[in-house]
KOLFI-33366 format. One line per 5 residues: number of its first residue (from 1); for each residue x, y, z of C-alpha. Coordinates in nm, 3 decimals. Each point is the difference from the previous one (the first is absolute). Layout:
<rs>
NUM	X Y Z; ...
</rs>
This chain:
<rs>
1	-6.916 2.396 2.762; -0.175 0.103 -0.349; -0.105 0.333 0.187; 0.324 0.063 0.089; 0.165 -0.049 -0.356
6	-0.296 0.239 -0.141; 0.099 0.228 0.277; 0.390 0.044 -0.107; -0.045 0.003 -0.349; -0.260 0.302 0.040
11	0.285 0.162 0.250; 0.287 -0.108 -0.296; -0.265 0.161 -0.287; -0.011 0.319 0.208; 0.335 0.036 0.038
16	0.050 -0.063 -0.324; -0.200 0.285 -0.092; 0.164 0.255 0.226; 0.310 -0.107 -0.132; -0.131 0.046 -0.304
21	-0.153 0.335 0.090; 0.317 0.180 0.144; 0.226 -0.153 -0.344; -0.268 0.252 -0.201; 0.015 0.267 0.254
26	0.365 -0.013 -0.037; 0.037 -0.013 -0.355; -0.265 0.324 -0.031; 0.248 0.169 0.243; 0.275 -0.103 -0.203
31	-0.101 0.128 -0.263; -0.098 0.362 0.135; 0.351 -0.009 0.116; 0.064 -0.066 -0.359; -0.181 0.330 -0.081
36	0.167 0.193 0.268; 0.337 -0.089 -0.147; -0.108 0.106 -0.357; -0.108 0.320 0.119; 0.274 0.071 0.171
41	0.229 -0.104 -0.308; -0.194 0.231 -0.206; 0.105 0.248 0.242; 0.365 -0.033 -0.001; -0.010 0.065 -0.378
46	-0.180 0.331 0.009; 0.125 0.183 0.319; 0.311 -0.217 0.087; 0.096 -0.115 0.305; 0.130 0.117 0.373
51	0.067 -0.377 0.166; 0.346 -0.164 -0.130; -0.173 -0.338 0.103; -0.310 0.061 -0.176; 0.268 0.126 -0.315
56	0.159 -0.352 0.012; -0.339 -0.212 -0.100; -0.084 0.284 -0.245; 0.359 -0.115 -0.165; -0.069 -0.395 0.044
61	-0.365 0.048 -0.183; 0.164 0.155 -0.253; 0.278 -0.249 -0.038; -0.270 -0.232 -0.013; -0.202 0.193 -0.281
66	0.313 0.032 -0.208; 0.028 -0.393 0.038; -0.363 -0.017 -0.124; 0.029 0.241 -0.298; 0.323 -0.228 -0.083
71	-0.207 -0.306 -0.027; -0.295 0.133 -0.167; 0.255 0.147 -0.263; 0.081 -0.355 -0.036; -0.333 -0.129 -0.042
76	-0.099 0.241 -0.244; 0.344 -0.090 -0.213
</rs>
């Protein structure tokens, strides 16, 4: 019986660390996705863009910077 409770909590450990494992793997990924974004962002500004959908979350980023400047205006008051 004692064997058998070591047993599962090594299994429940090791789960625990792939779990654990895959939440970092996906937070590295989310954050190259992160950089992808930027870059392309970057390259809206400078050459424009072609893609009316890709135009639309240009305009909501930049609703959302002119929200940001806003408050930070605020702050700085």
């Amino acid at each position: 019986m004692t064997e058998e409770a070591i047993d599962k909590t090594q299994e429940l450990a090791g789960t625990a660390k792939l779990k654990l494992k895959m939440k970092n793997l996906e937070s590295d990924r989310d954050d190259v996705f992160r950089d992808l974004g930027k870059y392309y962002y970057q390259q809206i500004q400078t050459l424009g863009v072609v893609d009316e959908e890709v135009m639309d979350i240009y305009r909501h980023i930049e609703e959302y910077n002119q929200k940001i400047a806003e408050l930070k205006q605020l702050l700085d008051e």
